[in-house]
PDB file of N, CA, C and O in Angstrom, chain B, residues numbered from 101:
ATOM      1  N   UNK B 101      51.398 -74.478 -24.137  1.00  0.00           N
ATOM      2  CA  UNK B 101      50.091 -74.588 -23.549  1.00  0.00           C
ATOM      3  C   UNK B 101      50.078 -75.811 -22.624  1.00  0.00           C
ATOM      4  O   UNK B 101      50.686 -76.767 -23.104  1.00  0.00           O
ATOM      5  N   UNK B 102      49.453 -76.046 -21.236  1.00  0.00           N
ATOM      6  CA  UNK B 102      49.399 -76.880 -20.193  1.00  0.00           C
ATOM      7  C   UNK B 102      47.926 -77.481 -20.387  1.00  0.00           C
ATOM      8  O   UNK B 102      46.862 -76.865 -20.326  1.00  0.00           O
ATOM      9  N   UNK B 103      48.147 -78.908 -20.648  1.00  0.00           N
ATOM     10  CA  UNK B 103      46.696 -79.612 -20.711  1.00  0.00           C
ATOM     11  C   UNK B 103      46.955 -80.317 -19.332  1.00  0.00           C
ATOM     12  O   UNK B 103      47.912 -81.049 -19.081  1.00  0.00           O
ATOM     13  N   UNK B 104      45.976 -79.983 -18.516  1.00  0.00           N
ATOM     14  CA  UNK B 104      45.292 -80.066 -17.338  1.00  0.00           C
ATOM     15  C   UNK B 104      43.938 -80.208 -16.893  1.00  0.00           C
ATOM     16  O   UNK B 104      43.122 -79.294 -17.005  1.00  0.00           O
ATOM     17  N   UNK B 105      43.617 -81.567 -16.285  1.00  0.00           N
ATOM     18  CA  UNK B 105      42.209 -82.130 -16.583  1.00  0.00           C
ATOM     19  C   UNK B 105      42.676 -82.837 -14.627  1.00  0.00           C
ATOM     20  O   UNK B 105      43.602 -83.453 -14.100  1.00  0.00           O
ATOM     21  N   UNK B 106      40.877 -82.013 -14.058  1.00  0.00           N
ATOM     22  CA  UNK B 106      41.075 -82.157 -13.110  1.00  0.00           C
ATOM     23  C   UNK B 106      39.536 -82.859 -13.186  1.00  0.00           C
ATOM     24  O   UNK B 106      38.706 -82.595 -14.056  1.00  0.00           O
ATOM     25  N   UNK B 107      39.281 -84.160 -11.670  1.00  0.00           N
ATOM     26  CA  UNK B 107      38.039 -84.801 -11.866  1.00  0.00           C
ATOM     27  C   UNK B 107      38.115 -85.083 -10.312  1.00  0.00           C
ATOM     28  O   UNK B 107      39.032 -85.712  -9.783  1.00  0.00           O
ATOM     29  N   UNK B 108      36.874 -84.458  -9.551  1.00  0.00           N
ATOM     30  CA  UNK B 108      36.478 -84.129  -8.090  1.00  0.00           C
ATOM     31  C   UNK B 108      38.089 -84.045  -7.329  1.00  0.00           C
ATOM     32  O   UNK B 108      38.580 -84.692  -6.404  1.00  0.00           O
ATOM     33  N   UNK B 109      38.637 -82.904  -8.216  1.00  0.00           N
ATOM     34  CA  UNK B 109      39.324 -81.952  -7.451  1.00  0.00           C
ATOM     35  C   UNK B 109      40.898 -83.142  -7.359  1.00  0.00           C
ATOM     36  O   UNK B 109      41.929 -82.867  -6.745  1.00  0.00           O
ATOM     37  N   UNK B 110      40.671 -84.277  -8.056  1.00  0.00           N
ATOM     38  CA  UNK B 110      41.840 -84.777  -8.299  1.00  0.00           C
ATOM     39  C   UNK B 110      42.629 -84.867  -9.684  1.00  0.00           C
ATOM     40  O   UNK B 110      42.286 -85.633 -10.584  1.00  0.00           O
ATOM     41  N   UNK B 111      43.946 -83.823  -9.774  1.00  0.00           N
ATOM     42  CA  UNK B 111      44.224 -83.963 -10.758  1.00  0.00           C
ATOM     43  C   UNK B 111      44.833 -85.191 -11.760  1.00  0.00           C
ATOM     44  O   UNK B 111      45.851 -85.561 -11.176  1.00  0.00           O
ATOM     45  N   UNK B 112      44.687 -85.955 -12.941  1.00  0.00           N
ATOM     46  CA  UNK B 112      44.574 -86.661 -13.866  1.00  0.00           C
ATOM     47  C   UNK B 112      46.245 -86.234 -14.255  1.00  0.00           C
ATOM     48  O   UNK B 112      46.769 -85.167 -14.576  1.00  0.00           O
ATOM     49  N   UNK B 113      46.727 -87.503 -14.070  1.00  0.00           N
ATOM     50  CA  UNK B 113      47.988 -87.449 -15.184  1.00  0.00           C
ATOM     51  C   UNK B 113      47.545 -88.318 -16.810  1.00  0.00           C
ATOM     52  O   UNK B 113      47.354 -89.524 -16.970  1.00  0.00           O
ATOM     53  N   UNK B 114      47.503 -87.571 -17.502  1.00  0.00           N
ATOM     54  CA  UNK B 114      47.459 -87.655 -18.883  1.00  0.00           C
ATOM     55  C   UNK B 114      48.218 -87.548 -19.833  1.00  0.00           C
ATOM     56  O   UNK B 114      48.823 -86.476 -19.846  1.00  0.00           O
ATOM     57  N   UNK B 115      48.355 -87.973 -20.340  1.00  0.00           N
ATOM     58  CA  UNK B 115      48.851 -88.422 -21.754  1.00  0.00           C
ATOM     59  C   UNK B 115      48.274 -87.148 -23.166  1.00  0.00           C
ATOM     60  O   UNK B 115      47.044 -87.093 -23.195  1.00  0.00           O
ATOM     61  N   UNK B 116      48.780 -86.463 -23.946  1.00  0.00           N
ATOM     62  CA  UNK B 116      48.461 -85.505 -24.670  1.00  0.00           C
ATOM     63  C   UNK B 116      47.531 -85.910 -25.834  1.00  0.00           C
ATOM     64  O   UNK B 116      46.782 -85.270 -26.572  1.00  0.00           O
ATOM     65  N   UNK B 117      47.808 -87.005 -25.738  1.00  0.00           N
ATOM     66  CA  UNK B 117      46.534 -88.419 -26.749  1.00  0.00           C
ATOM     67  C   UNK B 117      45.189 -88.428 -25.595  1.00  0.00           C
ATOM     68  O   UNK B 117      44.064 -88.213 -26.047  1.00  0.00           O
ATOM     69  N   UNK B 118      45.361 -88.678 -24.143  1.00  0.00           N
ATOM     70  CA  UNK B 118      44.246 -89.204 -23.098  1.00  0.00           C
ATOM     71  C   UNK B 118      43.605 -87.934 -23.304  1.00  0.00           C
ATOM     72  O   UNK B 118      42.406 -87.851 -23.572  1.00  0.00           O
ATOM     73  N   UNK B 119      44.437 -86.851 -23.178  1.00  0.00           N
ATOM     74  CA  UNK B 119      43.434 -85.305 -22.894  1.00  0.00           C
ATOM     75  C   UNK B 119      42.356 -84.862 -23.908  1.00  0.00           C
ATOM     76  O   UNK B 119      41.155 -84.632 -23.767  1.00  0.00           O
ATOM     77  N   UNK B 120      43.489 -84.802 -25.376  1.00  0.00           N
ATOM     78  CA  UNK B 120      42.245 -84.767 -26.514  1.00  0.00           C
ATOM     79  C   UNK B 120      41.018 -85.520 -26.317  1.00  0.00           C
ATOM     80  O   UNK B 120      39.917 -84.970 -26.291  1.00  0.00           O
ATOM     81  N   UNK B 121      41.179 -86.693 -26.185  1.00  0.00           N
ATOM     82  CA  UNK B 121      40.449 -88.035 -26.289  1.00  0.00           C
ATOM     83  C   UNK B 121      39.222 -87.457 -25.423  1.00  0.00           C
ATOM     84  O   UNK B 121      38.206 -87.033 -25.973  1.00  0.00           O
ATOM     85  N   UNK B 122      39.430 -87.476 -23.726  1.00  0.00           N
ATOM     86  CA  UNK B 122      38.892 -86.903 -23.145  1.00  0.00           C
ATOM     87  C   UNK B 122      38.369 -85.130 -23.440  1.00  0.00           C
ATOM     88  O   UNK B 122      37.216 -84.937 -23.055  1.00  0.00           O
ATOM     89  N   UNK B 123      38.785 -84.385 -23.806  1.00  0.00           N
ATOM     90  CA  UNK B 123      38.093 -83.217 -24.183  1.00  0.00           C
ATOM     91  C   UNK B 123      37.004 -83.462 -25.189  1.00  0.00           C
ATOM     92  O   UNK B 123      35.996 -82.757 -25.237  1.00  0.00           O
ATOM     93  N   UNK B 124      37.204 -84.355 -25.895  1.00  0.00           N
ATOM     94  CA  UNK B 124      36.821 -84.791 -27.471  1.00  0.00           C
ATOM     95  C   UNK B 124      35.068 -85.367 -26.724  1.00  0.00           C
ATOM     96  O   UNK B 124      34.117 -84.681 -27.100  1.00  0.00           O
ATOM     97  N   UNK B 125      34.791 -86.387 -25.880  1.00  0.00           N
ATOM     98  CA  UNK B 125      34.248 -86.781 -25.202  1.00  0.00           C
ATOM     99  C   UNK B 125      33.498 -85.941 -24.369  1.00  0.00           C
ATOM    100  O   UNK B 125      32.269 -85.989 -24.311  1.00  0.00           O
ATOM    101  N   UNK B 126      34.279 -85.085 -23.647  1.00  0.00           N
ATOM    102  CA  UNK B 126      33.538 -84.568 -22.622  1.00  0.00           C
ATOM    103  C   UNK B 126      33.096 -83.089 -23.364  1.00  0.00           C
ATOM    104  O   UNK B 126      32.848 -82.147 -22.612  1.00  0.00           O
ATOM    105  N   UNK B 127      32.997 -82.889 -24.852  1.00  0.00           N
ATOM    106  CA  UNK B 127      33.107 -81.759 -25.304  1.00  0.00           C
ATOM    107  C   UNK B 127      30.871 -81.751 -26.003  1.00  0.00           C
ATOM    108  O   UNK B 127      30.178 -80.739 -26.106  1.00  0.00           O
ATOM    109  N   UNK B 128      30.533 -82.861 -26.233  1.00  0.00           N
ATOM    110  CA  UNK B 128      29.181 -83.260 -26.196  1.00  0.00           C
ATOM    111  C   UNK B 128      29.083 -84.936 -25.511  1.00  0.00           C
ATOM    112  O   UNK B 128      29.265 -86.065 -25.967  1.00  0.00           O
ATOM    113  N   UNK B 129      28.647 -84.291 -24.021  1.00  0.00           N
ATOM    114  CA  UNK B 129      28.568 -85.846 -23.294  1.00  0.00           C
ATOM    115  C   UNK B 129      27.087 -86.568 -23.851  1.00  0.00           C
ATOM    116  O   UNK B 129      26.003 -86.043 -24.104  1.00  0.00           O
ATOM    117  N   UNK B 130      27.449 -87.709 -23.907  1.00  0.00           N
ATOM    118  CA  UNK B 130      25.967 -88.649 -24.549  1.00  0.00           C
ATOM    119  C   UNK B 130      26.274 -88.619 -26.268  1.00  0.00           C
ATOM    120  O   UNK B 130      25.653 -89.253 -27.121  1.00  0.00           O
ATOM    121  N   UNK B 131      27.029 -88.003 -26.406  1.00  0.00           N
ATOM    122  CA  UNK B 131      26.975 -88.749 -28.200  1.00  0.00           C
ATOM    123  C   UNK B 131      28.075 -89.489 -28.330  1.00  0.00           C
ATOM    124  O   UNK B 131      29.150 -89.465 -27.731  1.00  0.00           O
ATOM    125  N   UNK B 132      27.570 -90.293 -29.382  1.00  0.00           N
ATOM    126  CA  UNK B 132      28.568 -91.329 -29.939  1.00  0.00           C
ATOM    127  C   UNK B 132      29.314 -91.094 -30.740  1.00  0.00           C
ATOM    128  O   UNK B 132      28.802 -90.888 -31.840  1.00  0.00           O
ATOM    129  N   UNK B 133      31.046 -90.981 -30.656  1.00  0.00           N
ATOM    130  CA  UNK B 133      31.958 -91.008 -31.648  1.00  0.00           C
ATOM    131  C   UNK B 133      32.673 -92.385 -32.044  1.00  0.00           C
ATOM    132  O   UNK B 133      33.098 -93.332 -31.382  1.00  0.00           O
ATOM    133  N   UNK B 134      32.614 -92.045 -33.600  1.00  0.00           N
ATOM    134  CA  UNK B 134      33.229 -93.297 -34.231  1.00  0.00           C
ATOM    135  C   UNK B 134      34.552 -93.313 -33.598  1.00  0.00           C
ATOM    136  O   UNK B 134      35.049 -92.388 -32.956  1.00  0.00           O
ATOM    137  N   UNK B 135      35.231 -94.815 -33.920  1.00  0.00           N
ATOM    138  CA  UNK B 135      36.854 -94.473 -33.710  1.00  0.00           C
ATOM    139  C   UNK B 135      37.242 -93.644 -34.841  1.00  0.00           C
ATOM    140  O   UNK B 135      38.271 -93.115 -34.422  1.00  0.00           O
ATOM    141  N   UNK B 136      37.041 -93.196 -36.049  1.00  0.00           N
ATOM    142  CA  UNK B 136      37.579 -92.773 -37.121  1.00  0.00           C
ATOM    143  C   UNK B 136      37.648 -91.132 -36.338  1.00  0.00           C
ATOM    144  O   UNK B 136      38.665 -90.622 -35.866  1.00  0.00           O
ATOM    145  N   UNK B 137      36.458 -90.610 -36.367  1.00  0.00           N
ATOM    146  CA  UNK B 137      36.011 -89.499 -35.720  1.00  0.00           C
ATOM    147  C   UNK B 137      37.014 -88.989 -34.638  1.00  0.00           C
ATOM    148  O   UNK B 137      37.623 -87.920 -34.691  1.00  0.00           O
ATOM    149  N   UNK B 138      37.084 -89.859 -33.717  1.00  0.00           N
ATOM    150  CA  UNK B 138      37.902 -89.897 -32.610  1.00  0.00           C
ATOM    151  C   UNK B 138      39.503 -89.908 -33.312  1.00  0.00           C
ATOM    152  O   UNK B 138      40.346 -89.032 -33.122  1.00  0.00           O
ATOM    153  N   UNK B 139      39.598 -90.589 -33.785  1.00  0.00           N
ATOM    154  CA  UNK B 139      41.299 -90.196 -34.572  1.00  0.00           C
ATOM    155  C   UNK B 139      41.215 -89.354 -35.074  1.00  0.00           C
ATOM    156  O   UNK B 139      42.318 -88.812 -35.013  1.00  0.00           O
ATOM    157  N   UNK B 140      40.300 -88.543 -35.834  1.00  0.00           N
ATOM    158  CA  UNK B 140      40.796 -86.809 -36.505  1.00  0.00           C
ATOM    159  C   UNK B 140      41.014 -86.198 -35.436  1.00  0.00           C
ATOM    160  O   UNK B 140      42.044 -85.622 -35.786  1.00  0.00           O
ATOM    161  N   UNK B 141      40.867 -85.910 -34.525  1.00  0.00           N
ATOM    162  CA  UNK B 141      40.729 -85.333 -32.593  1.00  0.00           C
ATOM    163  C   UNK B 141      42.115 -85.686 -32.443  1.00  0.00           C
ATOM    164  O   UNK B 141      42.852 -84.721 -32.646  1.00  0.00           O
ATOM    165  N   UNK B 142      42.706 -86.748 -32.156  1.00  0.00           N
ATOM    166  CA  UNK B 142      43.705 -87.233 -31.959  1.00  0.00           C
ATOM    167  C   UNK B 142      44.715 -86.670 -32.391  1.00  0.00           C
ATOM    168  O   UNK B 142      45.072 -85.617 -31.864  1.00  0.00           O
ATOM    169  N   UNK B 143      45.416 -87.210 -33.431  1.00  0.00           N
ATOM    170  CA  UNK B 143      45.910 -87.013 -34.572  1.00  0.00           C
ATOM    171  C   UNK B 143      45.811 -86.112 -36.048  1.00  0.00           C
ATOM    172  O   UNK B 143      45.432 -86.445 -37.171  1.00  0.00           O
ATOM    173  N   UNK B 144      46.240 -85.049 -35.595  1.00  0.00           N
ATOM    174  CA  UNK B 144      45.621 -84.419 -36.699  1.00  0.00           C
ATOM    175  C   UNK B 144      47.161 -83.793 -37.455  1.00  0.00           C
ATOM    176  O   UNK B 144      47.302 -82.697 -37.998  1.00  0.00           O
ATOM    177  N   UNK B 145      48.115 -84.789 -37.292  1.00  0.00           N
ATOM    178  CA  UNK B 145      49.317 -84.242 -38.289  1.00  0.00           C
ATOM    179  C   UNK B 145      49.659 -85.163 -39.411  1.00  0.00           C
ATOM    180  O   UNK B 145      50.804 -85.441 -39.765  1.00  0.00           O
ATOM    181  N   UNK B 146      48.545 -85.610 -39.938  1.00  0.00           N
ATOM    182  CA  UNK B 146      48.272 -86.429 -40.854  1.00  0.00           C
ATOM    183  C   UNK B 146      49.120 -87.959 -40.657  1.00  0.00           C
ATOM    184  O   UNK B 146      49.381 -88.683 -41.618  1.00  0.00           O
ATOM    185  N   UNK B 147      49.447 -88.250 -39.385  1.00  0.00           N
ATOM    186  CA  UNK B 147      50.482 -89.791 -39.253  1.00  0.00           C
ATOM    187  C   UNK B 147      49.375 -90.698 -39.459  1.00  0.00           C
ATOM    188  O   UNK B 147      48.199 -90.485 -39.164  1.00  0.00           O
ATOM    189  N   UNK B 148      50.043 -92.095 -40.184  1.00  0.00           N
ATOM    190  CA  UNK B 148      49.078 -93.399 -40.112  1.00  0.00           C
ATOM    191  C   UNK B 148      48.890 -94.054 -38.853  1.00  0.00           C
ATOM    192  O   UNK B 148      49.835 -94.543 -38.235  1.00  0.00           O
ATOM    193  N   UNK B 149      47.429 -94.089 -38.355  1.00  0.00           N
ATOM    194  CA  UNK B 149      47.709 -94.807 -37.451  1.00  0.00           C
ATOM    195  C   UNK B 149      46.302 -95.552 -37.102  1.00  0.00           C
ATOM    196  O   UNK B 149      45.320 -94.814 -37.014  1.00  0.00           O
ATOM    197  N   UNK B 150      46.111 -97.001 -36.888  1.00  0.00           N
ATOM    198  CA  UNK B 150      45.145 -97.315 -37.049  1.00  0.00           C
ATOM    199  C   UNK B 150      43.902 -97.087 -35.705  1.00  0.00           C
ATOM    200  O   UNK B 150      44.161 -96.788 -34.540  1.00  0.00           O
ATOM    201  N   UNK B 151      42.546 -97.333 -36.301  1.00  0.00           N
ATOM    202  CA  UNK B 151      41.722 -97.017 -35.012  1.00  0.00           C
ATOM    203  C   UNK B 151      41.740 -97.768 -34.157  1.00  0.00           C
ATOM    204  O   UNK B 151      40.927 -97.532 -33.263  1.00  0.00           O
ATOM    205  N   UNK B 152      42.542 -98.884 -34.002  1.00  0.00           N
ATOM    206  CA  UNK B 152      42.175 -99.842 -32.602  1.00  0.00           C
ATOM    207  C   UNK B 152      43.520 -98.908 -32.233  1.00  0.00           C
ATOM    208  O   UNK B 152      43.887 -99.447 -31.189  1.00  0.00           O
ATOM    209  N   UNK B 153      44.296 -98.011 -32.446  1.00  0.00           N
ATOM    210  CA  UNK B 153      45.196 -97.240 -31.521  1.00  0.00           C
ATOM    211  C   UNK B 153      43.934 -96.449 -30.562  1.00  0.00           C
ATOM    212  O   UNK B 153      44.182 -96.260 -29.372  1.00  0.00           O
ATOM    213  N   UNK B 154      42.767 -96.062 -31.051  1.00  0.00           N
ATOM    214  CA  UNK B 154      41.779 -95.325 -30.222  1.00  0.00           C
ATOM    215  C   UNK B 154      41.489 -96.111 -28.568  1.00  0.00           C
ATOM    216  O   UNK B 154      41.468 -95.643 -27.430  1.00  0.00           O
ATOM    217  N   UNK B 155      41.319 -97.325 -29.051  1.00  0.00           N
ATOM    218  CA  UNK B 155      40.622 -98.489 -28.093  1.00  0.00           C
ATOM    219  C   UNK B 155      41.726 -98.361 -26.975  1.00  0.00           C
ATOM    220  O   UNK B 155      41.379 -98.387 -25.794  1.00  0.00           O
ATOM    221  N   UNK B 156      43.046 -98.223 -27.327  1.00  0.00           N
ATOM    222  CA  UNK B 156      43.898 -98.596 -26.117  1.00  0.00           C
ATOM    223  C   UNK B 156      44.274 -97.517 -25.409  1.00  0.00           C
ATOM    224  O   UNK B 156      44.686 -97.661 -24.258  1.00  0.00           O
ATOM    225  N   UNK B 157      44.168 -96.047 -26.108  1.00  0.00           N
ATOM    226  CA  UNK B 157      43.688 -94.549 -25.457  1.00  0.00           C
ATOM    227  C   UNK B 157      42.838 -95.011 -24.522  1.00  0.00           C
ATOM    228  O   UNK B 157      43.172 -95.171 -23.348  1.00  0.00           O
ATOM    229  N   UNK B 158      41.574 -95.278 -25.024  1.00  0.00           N
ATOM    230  CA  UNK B 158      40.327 -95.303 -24.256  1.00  0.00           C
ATOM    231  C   UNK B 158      40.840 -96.088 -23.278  1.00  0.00           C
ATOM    232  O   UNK B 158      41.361 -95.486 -22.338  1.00  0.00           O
ATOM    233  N   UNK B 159      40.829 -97.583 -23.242  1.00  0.00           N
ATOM    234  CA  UNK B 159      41.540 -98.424 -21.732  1.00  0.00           C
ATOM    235  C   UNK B 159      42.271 -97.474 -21.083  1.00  0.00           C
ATOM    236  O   UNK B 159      41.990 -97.187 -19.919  1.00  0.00           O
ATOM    237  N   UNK B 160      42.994 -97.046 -21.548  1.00  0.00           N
ATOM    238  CA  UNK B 160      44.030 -96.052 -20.619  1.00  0.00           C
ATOM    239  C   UNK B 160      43.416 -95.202 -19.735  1.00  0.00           C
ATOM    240  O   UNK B 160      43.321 -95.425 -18.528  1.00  0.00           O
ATOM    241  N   UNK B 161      42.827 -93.837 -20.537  1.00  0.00           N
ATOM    242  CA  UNK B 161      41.951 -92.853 -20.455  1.00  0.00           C
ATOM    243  C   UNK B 161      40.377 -93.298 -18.668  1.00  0.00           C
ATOM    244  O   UNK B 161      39.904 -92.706 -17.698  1.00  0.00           O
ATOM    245  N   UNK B 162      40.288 -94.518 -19.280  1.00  0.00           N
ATOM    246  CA  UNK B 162      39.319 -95.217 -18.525  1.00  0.00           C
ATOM    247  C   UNK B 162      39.939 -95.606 -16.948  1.00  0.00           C
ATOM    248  O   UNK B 162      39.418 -95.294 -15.877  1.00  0.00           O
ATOM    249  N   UNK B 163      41.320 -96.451 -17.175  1.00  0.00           N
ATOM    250  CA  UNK B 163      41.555 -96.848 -15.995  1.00  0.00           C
ATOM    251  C   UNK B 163      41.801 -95.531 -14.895  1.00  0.00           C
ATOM    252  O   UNK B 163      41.876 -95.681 -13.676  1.00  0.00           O
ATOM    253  N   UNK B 164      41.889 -94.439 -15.490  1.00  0.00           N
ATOM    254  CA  UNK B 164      42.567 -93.121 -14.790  1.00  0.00           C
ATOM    255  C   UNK B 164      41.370 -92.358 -14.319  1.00  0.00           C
ATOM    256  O   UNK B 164      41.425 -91.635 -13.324  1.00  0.00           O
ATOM    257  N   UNK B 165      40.282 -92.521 -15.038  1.00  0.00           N
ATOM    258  CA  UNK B 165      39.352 -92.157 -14.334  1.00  0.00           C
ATOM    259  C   UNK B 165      38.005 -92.897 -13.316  1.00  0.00           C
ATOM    260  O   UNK B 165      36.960 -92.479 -12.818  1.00  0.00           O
ATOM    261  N   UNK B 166      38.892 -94.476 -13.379  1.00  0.00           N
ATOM    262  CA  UNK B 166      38.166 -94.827 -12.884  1.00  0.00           C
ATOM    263  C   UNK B 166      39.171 -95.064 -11.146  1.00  0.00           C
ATOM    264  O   UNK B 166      38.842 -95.651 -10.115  1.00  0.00           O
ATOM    265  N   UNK B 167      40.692 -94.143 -11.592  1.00  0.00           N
ATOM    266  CA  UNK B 167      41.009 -94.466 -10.227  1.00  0.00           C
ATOM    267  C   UNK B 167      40.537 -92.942  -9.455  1.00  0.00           C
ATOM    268  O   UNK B 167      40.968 -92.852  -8.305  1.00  0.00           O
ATOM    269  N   UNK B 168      39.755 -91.809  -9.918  1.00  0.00           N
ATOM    270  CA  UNK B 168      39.308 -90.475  -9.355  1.00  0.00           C
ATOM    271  C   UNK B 168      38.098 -91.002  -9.098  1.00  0.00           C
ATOM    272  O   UNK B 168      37.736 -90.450  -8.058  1.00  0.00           O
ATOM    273  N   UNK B 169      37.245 -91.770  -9.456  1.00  0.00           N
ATOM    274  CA  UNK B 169      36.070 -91.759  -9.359  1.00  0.00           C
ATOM    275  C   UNK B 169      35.718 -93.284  -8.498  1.00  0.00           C
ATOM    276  O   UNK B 169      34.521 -93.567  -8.471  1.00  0.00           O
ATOM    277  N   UNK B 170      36.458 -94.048  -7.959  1.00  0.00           N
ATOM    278  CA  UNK B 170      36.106 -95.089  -7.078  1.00  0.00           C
ATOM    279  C   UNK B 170      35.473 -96.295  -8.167  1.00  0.00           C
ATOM    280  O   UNK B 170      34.617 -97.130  -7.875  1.00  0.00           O
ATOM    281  N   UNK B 171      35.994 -96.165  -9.184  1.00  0.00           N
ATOM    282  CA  UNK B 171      36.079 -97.123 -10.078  1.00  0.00           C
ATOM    283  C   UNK B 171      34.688 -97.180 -11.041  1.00  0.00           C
ATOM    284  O   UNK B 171      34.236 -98.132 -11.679  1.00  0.00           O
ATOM    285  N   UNK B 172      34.086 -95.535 -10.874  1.00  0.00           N
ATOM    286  CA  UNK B 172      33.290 -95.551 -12.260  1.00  0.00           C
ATOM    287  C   UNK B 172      33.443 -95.667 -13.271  1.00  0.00           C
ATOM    288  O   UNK B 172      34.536 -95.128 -13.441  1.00  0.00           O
ATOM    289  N   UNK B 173      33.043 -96.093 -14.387  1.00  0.00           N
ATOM    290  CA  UNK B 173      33.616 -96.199 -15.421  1.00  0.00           C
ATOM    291  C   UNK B 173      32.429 -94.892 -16.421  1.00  0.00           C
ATOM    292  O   UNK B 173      31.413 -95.271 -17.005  1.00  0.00           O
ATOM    293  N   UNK B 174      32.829 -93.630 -16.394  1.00  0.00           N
ATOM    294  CA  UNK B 174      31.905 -93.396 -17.537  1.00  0.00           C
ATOM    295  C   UNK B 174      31.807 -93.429 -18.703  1.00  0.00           C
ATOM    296  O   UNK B 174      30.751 -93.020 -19.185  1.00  0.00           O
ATOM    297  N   UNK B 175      32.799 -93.896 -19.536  1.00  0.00           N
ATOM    298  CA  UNK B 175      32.821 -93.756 -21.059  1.00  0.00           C
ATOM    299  C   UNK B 175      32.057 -95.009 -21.601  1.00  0.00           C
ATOM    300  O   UNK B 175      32.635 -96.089 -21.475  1.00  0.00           O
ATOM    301  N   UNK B 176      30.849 -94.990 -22.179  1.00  0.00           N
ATOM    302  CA  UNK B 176      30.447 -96.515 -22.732  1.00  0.00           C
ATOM    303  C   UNK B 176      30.987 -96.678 -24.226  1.00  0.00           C
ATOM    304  O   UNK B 176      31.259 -95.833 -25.078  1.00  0.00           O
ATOM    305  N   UNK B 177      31.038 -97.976 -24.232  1.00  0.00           N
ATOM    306  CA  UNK B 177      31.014 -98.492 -25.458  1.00  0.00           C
ATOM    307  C   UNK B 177      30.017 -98.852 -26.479  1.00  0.00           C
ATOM    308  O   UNK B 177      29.218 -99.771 -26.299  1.00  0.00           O
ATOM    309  N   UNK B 178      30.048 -98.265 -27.358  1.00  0.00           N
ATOM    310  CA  UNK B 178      28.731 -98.662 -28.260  1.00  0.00           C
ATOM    311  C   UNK B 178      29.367 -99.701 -29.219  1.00  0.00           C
ATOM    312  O   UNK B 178      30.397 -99.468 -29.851  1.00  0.00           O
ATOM    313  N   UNK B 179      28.510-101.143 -29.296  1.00  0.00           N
ATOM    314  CA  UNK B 179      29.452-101.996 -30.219  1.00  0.00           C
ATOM    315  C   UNK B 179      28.675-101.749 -31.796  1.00  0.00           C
ATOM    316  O   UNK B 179      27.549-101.919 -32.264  1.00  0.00           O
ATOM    317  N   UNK B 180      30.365-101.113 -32.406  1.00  0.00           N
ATOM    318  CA  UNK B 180      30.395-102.058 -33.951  1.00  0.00           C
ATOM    319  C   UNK B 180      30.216 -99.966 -34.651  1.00  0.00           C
ATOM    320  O   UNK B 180      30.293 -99.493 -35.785  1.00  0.00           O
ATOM    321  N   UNK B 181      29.940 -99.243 -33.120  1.00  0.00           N
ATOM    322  CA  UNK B 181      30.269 -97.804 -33.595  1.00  0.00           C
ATOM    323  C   UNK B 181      31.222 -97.087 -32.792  1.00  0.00           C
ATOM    324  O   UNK B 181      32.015 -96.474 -33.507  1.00  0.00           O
ATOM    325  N   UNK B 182      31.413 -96.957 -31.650  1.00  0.00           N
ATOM    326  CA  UNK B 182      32.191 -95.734 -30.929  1.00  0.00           C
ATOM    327  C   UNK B 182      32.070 -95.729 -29.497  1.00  0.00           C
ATOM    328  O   UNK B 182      31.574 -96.654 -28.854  1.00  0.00           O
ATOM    329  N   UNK B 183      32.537 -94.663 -29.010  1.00  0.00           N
ATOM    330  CA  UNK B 183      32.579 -94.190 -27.719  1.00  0.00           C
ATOM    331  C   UNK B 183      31.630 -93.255 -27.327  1.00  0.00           C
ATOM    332  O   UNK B 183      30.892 -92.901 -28.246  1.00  0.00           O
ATOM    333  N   UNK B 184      31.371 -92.621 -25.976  1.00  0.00           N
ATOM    334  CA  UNK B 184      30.552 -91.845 -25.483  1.00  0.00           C
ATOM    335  C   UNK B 184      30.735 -91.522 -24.204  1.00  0.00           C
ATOM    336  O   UNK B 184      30.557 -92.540 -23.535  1.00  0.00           O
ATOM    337  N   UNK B 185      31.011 -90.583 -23.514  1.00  0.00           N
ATOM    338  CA  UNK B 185      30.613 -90.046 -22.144  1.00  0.00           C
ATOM    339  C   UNK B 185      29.728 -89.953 -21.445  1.00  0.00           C
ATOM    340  O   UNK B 185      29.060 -88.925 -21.550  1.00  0.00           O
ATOM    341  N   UNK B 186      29.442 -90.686 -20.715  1.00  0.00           N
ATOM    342  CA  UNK B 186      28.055 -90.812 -20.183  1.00  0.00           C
ATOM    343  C   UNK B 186      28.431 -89.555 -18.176  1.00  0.00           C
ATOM    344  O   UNK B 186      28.202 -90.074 -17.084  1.00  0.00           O
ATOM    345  N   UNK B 187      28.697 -88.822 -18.240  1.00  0.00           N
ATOM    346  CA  UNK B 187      28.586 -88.053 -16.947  1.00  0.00           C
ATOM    347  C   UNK B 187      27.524 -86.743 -16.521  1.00  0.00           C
ATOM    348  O   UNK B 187      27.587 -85.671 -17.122  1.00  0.00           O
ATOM    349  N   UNK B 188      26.737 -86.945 -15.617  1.00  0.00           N
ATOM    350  CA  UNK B 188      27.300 -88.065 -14.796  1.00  0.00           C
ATOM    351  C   UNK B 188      27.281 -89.135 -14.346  1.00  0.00           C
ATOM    352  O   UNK B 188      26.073 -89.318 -14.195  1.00  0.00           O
ATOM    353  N   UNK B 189      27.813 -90.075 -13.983  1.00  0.00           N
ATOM    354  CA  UNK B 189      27.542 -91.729 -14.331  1.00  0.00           C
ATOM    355  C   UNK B 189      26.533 -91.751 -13.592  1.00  0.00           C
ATOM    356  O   UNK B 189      25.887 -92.790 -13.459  1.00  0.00           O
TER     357      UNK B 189
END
């Protein structure tokens, strides 16, 4: 299967961690996922791996769409719970 994530017609090189992450996100935009939440999405072949592995997805995930989008950033941070998609910004 080809995970392919295109954003104003520019395609996204991703990472098979960035895509979930991003589908996961863009799958109900405006709600908040925990990092825990966000690692069942991720990871789901039962490996240990902790949630600040989420945070550095997200940086990643972020800088890539903020080079399609002229440096929007839509994913906010909610502190002390999760992530969220805010599009369109």
């Amino acid at each position: 299967m080809a995970l392919r994530a295109t954003l104003r017609g520019q395609v996204l090189d991703l990472t098979p961690a960035e895509f979930k992450l991003l589908r996961t996100l863009a799958a109900q935009p405006g709600r908040v996922y925990s990092r825990n939440a966000v690692l069942d999405q991720l990871h789901t072949d039962g490996r240990s791996v902790t949630d600040r592995a989420v945070d550095s997805h997200v940086r990643n995930l972020r800088r890539k769409l903020a080079a399609a989008t002229d440096g929007v950033d839509p994913i906010r941070s909610v502190y002390g719970v999760g992530y969220a998609l805010e599009w369109p910004p």
